[in-house]
C-alpha angles and dihedrals in degrees: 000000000000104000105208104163091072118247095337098096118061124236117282088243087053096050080048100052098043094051079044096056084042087058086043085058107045091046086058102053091050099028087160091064105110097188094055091044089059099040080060087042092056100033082057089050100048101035119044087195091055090048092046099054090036091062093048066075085213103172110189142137126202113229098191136349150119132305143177118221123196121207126183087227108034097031110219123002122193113207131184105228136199127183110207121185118209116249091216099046109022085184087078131079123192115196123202108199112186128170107268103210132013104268085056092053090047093056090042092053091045085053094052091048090062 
């Protein structure tokens, strides 16, 4: 992945290993789960990055943080995120995404006044 904005977007490994820590999660959390068992199973036979980091065996989910968006309108976007799981039903994540800093509001209100 080219990163173009600087030092603002994450490597591409490192976009890779943290959605991988994030599967790691959620199979553990349902091991009995055969399709997503598969799905692992297949990911790890068809992509040697994929197996590689699957095997450093990393489980984490990031309950808030800061991301850059890229839309093909408004260019990159940099949001403020938390992840908030439900009391009542654990299974569940809401995520709360807002601009975090003025130029990205800007671009976010531009895009709901379309």
């Amino acid at each position: 992945m080219e990163n173009t904005h600087g030092d603002t977007l994450p490597s591409g490994e490192q976009v890779l290993r943290d959605g991988i820590a994030h599967l790691r999660a959620a199979w553990a959390a349902h091991p009995q789960d055969r399709a997503l068992s598969g799905l692992i199973a297949e990911f790890a036979a068809q992509d040697e990055d994929f197996a590689r980091l699957w095997s450093q065996r990393e489980v984490g989910v990031n309950g808030r943080g800061r991301k850059v968006l890229r839309h093909p309108a408004a260019g990159a976007i940099t949001v403020d995120f938390e992840v908030l799981l439900p009391l009542q039903d654990p299974e569940l994540r809401l995520l709360v995404y807002r601009a975090a800093d003025e130029k990205s509001r800007a671009s976010l209100d531009r895009l709901y006044a379309r």
